[in-house]
C-alpha positions in Angstrom: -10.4 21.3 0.7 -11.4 23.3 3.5 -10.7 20.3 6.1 -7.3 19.9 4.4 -6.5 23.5 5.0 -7.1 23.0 8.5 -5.1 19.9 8.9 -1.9 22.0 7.3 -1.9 24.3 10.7 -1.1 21.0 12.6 2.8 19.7 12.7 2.9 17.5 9.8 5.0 15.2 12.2 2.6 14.6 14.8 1.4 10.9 13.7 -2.3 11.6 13.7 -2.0 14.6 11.7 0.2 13.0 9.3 -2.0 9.9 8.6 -4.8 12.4 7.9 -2.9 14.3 5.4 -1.5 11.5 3.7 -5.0 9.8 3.7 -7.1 13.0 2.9 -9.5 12.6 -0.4 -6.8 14.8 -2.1 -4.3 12.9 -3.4 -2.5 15.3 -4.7 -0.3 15.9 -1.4 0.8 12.3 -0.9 2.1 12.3 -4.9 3.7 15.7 -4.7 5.6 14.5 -1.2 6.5 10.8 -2.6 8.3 12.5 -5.4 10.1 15.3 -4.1 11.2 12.7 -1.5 12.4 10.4 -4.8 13.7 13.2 -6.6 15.7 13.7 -3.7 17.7 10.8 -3.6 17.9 10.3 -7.5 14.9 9.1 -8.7 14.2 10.3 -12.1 10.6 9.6 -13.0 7.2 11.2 -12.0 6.0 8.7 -9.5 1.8 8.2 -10.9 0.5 6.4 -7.9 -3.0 5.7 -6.4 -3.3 5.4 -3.3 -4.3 1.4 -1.6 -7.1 2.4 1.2 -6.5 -1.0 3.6 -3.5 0.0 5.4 -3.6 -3.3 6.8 -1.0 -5.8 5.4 -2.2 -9.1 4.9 -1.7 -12.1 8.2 -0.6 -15.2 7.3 -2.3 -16.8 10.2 -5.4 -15.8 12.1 -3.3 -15.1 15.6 -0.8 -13.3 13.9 -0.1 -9.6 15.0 -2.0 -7.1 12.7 0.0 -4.5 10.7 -1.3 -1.2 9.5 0.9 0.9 8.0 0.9 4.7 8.0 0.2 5.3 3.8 0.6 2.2 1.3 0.2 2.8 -2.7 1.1 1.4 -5.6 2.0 2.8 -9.3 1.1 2.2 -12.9 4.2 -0.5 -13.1 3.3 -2.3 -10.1 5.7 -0.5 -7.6 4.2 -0.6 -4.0 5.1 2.6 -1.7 5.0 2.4 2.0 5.7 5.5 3.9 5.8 6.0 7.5 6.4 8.1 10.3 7.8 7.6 13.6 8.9 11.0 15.6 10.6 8.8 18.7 13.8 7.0 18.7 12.7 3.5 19.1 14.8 0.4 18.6 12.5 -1.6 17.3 11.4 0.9 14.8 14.0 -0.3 12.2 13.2 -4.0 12.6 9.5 -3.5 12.3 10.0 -1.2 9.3 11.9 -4.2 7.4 8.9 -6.2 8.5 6.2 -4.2 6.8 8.4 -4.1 3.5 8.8 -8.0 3.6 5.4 -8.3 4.5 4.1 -6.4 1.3 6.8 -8.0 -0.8 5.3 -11.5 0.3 2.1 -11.5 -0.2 2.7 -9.6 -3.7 4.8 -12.8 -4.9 2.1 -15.0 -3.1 -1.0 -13.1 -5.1 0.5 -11.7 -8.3 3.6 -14.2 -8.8 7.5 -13.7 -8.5 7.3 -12.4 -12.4 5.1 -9.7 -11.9 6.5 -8.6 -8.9 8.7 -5.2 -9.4 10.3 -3.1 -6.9 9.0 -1.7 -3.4 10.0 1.1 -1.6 9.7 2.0 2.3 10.1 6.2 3.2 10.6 6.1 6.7 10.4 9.8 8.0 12.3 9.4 11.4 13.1 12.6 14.1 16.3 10.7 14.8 19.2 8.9 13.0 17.6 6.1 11.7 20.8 4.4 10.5 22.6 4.4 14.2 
């Protein structure tokens, strides 16, 4: 707890930082943040989620690009939660942010089948306006 303590004195925002937090043993901060960020935009439910320790999303082909996302999880009902954070305005941002989320969605219908598969959420947390 004491190394999490630390990390709190740090801007949140600051990628590194952020990754730590959201990665730290305590999981507790990544839960509480995913649902007050849920709650937020009407979300009714307790999100329950465990965290999914790769961050890497899964290539297709050996020479494709790798992806690691910033925090990936999933949830008792098969939900998968990507959240990342991006403190520069940058075009591409948006495009490769759809990309992750297609990505996960994907290989979920290629491992677990299209009738198992349930919904998936990005949380982009963006220091510009995201929807310009």
């Amino acid at each position: 707890m004491n190394k999490l303590k630390n990390i709190m004195e740090y801007n949140p925002r600051n990628d590194f930082i952020f990754k730590k937090i959201m990665a730290s043993e305590n999981v507790k901060i990544a839960k509480y943040f995913t649902d007050v960020i849920l709650k937020f935009h009407g979300f009714e439910e307790t999100i329950n989620f465990e965290p999914i320790l790769n961050h890497l999303l899964p290539r297709e082909h050996p020479n494709e690009k790798i992806r690691k996302v910033d925090f990936l999880a999933k949830d008792g009902y098969n939900r998968k939660f990507i959240i990342e954070m991006q403190q520069r305005d940058e075009y591409f941002f948006r495009i490769r942010s759809q990309g992750y989320l297609d990505k996960l969605f994907s290989y979920s219908v290629d491992t677990e089948g299209y009738e198992k598969v349930n919904t998936h959420f990005l949380i982009s947390l963006v220091n510009f306006d995201f929807c310009k």
